[in-house]
N, CA and C of each residue as an Amber inpcrd file, in Angstrom:
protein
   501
  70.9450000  53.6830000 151.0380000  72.0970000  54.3700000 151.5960000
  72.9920000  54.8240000 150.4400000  73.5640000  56.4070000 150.7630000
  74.2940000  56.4650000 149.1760000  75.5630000  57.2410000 149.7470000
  76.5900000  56.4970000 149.1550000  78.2830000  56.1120000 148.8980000
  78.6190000  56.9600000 148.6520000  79.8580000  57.3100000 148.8440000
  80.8520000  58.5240000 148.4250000  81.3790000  58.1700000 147.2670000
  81.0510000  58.7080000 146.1890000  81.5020000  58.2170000 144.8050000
  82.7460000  57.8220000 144.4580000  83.8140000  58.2890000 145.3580000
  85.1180000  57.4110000 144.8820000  85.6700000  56.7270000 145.8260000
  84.9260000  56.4640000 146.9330000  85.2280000  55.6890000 148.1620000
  85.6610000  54.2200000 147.7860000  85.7230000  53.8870000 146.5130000
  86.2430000  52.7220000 146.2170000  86.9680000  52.6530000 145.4990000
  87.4280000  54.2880000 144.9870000  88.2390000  54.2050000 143.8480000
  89.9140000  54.1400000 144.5960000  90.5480000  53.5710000 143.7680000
  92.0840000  53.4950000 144.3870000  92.9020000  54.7240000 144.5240000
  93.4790000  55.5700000 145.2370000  94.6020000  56.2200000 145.2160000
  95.9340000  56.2950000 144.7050000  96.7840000  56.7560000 144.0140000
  98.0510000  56.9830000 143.9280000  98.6770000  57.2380000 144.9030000
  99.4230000  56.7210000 145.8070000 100.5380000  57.7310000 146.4360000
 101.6550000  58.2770000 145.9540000 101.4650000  59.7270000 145.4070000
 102.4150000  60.2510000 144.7670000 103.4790000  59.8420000 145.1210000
 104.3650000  59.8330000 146.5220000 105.5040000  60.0690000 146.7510000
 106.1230000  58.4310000 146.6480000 104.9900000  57.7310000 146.6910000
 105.5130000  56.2530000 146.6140000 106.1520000  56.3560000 144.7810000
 105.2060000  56.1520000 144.2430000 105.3020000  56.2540000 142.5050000
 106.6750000  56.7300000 142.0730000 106.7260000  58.4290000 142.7230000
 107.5370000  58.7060000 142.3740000 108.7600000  58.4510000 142.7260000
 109.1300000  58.1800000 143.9470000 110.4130000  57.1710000 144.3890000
 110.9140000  56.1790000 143.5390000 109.5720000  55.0020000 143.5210000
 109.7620000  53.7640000 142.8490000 110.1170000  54.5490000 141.3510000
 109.7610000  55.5780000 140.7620000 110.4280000  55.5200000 139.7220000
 111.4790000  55.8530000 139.1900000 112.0950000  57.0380000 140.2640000
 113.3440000  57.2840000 140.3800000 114.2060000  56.2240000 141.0250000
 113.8810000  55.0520000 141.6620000 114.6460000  54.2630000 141.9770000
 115.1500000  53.3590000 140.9330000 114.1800000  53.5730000 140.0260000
 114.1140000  52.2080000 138.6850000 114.7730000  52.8750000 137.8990000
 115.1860000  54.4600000 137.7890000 115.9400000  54.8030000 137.3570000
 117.3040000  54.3730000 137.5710000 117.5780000  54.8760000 138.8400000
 118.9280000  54.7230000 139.3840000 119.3300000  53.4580000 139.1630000
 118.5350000  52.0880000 139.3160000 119.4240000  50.9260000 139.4170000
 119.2410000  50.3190000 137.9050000 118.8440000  51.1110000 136.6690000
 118.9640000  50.6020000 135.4600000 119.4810000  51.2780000 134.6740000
 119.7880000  52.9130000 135.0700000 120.3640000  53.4200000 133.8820000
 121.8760000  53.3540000 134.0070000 122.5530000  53.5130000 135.3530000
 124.1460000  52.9740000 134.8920000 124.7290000  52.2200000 134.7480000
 123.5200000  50.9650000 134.0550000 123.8620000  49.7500000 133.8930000
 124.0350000  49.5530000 132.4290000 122.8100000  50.1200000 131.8180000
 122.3810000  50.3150000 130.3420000 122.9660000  51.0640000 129.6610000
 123.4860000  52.2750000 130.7260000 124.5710000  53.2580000 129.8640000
 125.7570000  52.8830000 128.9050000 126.3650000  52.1540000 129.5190000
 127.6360000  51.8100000 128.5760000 127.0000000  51.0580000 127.5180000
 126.2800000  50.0970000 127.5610000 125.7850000  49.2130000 126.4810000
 124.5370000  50.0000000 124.9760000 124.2930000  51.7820000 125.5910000
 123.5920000  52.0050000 124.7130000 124.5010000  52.9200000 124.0550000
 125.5130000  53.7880000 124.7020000 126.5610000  53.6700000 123.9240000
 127.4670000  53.1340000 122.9770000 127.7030000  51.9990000 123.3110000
 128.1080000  51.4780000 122.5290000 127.3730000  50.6920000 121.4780000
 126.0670000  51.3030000 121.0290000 125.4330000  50.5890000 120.3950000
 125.5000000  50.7930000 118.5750000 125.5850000  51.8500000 118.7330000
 125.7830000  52.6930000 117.4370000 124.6880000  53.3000000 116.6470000
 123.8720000  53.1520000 117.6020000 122.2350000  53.1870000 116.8370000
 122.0330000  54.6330000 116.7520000 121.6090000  55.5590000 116.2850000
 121.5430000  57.2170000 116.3310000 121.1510000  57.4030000 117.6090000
 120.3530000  57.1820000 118.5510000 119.7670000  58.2090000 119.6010000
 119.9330000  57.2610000 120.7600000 120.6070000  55.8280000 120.8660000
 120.6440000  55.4760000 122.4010000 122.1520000  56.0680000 122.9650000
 122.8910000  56.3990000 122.0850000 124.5180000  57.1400000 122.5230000
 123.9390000  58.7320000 122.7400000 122.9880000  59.0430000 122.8720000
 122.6130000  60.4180000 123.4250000 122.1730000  60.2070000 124.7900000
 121.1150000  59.1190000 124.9040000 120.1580000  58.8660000 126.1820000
 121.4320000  57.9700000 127.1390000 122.5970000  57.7230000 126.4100000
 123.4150000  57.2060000 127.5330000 124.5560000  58.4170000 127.9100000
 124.2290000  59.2950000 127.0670000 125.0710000  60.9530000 127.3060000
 124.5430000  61.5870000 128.8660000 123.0220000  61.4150000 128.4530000
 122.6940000  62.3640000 129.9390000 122.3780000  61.4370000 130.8650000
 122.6910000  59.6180000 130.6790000 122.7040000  58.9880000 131.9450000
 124.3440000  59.4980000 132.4080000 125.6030000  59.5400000 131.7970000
 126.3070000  59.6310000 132.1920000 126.5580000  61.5350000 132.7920000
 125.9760000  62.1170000 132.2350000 125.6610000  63.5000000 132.8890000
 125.3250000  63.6160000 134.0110000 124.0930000  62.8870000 134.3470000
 123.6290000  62.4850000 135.7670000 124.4330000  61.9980000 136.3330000
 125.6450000  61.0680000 136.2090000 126.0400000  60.0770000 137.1390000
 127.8600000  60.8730000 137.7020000 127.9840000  61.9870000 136.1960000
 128.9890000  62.6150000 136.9460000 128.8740000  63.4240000 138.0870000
 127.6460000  64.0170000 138.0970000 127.0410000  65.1540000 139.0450000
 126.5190000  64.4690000 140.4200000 126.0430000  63.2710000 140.3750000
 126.0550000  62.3850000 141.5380000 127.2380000  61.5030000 142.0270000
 127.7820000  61.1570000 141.3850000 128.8400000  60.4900000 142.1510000
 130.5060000  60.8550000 142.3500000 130.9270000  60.8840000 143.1650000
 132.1580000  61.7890000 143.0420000 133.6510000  61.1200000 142.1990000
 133.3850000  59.5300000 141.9880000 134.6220000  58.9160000 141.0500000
 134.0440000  58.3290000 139.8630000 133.1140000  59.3310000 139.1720000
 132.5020000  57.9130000 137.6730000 133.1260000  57.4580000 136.8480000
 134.8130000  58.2960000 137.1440000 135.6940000  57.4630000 136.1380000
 136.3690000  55.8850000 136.7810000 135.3380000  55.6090000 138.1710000
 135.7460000  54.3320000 138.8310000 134.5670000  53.0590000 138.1200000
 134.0290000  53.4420000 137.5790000 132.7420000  52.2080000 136.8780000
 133.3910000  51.4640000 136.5040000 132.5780000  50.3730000 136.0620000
 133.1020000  48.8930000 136.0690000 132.6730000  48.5950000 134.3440000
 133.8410000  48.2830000 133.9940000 133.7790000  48.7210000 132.4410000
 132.8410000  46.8150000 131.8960000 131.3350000  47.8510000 131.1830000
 130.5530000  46.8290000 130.9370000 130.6370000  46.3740000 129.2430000
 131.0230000  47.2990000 128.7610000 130.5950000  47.5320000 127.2210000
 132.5860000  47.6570000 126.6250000 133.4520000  47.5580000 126.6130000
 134.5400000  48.2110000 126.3410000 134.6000000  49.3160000 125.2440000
 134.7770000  50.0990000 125.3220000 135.5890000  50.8100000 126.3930000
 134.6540000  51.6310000 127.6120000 133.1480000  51.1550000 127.1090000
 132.1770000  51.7830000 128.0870000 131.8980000  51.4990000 129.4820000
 131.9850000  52.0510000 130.4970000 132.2710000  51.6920000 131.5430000
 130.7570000  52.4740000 132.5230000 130.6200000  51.6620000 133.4300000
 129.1800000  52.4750000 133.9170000 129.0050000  53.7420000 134.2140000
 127.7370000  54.3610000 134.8250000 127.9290000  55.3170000 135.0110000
 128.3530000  56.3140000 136.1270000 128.1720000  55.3270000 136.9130000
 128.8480000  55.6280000 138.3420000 129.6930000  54.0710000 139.0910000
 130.1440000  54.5670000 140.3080000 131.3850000  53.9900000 140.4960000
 130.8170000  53.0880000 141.5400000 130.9360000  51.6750000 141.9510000
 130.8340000  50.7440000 142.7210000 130.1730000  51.3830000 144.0440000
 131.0250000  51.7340000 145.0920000 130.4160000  52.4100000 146.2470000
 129.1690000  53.1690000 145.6820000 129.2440000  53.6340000 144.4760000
 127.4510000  54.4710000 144.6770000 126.6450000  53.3070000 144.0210000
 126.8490000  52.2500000 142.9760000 125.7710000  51.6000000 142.7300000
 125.5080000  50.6020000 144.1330000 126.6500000  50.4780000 144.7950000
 126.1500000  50.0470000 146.4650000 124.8450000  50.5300000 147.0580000
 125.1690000  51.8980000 146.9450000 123.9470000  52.5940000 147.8880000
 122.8490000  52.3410000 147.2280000 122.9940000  52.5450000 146.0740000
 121.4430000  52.0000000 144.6580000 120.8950000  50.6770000 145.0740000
 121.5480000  49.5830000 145.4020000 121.5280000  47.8220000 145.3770000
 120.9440000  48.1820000 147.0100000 121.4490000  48.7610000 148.1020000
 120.8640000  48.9160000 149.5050000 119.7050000  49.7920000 149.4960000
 119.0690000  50.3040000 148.6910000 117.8910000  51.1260000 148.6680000
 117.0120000  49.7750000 147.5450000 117.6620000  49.6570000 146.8850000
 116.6300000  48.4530000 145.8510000 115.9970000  47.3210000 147.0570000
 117.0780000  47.2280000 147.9200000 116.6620000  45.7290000 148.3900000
 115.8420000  46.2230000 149.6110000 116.1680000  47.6500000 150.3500000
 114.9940000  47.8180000 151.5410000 113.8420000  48.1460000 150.6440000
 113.6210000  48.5440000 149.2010000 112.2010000  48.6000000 148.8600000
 111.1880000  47.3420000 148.6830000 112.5090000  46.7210000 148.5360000
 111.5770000  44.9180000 148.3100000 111.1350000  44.2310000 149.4790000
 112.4680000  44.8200000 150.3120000 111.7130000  43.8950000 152.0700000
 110.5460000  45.1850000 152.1270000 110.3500000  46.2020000 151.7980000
 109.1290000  47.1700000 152.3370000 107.7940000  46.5750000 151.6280000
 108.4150000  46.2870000 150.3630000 106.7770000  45.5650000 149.9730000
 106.4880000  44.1160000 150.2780000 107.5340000  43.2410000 150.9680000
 107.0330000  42.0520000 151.3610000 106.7320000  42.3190000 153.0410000
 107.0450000  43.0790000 153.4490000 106.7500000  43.5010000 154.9010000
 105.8030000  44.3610000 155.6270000 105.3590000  45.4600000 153.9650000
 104.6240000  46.4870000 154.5240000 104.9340000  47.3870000 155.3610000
 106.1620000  47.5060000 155.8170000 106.8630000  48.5470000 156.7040000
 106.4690000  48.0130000 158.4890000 106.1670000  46.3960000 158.4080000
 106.0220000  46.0490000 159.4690000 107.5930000  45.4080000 159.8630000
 108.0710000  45.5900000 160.8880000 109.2330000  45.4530000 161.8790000
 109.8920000  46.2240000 162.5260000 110.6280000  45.6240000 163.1350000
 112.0860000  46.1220000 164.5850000 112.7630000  47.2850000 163.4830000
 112.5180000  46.3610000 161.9240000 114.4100000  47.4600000 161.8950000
 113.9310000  48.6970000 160.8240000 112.5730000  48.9720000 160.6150000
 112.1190000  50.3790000 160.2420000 112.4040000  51.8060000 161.1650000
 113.6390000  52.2570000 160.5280000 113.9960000  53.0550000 161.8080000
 113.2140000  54.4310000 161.8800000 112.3920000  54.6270000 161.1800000
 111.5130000  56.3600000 161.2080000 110.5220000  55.5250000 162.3520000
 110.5290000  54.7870000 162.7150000 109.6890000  54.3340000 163.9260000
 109.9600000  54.5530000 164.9940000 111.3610000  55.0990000 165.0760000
 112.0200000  55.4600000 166.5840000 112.1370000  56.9800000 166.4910000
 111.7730000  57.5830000 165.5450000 111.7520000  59.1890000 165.4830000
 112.9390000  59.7510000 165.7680000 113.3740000  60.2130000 166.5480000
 114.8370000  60.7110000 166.7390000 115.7380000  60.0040000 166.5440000
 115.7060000  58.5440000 167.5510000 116.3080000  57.7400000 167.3520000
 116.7470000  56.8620000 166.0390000 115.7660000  57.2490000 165.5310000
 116.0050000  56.1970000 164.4150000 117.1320000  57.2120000 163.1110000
 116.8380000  58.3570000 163.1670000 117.4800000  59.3600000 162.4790000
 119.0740000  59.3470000 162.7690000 119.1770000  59.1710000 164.0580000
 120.8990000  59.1440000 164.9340000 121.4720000  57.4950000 164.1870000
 120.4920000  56.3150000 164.1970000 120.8550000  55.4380000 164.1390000
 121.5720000  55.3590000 162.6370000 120.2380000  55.9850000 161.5760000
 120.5150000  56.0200000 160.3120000 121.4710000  56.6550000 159.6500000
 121.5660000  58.3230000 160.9910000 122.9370000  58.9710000 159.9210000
 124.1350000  58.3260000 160.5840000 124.3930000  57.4880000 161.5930000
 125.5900000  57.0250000 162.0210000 125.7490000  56.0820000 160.4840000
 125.0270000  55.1680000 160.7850000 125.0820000  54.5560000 159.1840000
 125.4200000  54.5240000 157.9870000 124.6560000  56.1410000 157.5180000
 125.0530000  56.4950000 156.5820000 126.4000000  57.1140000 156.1710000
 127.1630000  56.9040000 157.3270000 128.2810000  57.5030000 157.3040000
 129.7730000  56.8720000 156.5110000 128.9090000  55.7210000 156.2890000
 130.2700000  54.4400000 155.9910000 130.6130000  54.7480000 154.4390000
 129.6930000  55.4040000 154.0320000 129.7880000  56.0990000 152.5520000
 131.2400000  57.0490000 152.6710000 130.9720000  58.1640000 153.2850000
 131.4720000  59.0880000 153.0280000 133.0650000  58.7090000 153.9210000
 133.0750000  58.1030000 154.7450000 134.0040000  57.7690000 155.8540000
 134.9910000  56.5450000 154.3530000 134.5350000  56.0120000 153.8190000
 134.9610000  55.2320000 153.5060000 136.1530000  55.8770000 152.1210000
 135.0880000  56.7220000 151.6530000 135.5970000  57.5210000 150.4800000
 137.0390000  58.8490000 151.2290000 136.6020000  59.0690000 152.4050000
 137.4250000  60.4860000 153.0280000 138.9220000  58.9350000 153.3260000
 138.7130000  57.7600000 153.9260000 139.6970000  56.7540000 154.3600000
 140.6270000  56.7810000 152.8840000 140.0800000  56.7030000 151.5610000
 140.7890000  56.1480000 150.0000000 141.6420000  57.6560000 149.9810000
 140.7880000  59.5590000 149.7330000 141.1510000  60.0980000 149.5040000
 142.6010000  60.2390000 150.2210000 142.6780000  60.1490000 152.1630000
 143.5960000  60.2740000 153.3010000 144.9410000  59.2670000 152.8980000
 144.5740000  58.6380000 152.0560000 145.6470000  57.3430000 151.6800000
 145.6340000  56.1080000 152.0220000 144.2040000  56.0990000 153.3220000
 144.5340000  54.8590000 153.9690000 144.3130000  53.4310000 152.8390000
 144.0200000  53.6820000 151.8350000 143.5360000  52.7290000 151.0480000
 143.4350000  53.4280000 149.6950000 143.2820000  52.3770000 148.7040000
 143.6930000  52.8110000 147.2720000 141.7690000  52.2890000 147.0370000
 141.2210000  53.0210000 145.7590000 140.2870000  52.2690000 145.2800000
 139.7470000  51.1100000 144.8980000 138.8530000  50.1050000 145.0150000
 139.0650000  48.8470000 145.1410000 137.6550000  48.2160000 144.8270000
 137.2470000  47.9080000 143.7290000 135.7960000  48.0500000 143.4820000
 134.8150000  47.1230000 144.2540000 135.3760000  45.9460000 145.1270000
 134.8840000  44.9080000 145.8610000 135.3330000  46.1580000 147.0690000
 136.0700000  46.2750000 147.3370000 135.8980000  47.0990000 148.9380000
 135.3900000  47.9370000 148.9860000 135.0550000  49.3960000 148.0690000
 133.7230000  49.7650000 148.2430000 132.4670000  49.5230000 148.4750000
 131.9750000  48.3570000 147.5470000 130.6010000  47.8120000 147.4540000
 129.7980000  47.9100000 148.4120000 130.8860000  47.4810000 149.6600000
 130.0950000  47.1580000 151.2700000 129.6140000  48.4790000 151.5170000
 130.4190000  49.5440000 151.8150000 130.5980000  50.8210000 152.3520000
 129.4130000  51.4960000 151.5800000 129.0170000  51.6600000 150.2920000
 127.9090000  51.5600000 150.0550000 126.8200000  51.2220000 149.8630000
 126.5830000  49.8050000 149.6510000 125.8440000  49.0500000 150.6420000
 125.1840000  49.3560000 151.9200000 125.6860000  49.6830000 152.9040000
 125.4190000  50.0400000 154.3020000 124.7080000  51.2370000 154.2920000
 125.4540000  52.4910000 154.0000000 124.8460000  53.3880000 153.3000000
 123.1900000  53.2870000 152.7600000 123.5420000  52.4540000 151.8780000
 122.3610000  52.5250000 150.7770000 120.9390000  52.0800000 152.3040000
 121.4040000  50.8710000 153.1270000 120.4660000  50.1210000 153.5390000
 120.3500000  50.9570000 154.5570000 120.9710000  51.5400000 155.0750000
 120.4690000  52.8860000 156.4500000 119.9240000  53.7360000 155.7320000
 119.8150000  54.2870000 154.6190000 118.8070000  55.2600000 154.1870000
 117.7060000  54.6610000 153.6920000 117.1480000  53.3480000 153.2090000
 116.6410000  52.7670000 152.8080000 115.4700000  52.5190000 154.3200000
 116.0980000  51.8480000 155.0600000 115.5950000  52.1000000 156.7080000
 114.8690000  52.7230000 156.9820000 115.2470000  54.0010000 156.5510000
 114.7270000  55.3350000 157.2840000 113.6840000  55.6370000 156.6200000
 113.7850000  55.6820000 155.1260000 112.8390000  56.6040000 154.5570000
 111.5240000  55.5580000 153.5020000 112.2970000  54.5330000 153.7020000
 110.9510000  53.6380000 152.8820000 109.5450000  53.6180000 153.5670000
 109.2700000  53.5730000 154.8370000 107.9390000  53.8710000 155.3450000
 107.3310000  54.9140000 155.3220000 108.4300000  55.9710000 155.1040000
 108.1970000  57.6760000 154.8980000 107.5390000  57.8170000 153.4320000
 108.1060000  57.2190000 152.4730000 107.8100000  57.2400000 151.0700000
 106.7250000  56.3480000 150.6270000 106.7160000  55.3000000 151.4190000
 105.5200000  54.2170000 150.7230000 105.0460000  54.0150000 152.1280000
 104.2980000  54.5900000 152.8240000 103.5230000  54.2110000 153.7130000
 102.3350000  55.0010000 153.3270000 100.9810000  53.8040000 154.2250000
  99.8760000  54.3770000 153.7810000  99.2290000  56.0660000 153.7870000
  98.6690000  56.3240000 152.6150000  98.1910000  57.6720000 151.8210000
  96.5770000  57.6780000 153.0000000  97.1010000  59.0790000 153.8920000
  95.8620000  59.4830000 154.8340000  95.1460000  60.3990000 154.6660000
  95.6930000  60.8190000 153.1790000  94.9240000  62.2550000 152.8510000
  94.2460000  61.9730000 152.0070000
């Protein structure tokens, strides 16, 4: 009997890979930023130039970071490394779970989309509450608000991104 020659060979799932590596981005470079800055070495105060390039263009307060390095301060601001820490941690329950459970919400299809952008709303609701006055910036009272955020998009799209490759 004769085999399909790569019928045993392993697959990549692109879109998994590439997530996981943009995720490993996100939750290490505005951490490392201030500290390669401040390093003095010729070329890590460049590679912490265009982490902080990135992090102005993504986050809307990066002059709110949490100063790691003095006077270097991260690269984005609490509420967004929230959403980073709530996407880190639904990728870890996705690989100890396999995208098996109740609270994978692309499993409810519409529903799960209504559930997730209500969710995701605590981001932006939270940030429109600081701008309105109701509250001043507060690097522990963000955290949550992105947090929540982070873990309703995390919800939604981790089975989308790392679920099994049918092609």
């Amino acid at each position: 009997m004769q085999q399909v020659g790569n019928a045993n060979k392993p697959s990549i799932l692109w879109s998994s890979f590439i997530a996981d590596f943009l995720l490993t981005g996100m939750v290490i470079g505005p951490v490392v930023a201030p500290f390669l800055a401040a390093s003095g070495l010729p070329i890590l105060p460049i590679i912490a130039d265009i982490i902080y390039f990135m992090g102005i263009h993504v986050c809307p307060q990066p002059t709110m970071g949490v100063e790691l390095a003095p006077p270097f301060i991260m690269a984005v601001c609490m509420r967004c490394y929230g959403t980073v820490t709530g996407l880190l941690i639904t990728r870890l329950l996705y690989a100890v779970t396999s995208g098996k459970g109740f609270y994978w919400l692309s499993q409810y299809n519409w529903s799960g989309v209504a559930i997730a952008s209500v969710l995701m709303m605590a981001y932006p609701l939270e940030l429109a509450a600081q701008v309105f006055g109701i509250w001043s910036f507060h690097n522990y009272l963000v955290i949550p608000f992105g947090l929540v955020t982070g873990l309703a998009w995390g919800l939604f799209t981790m089975p989308i991104l790392h679920g099994i490759d049918h092609g």
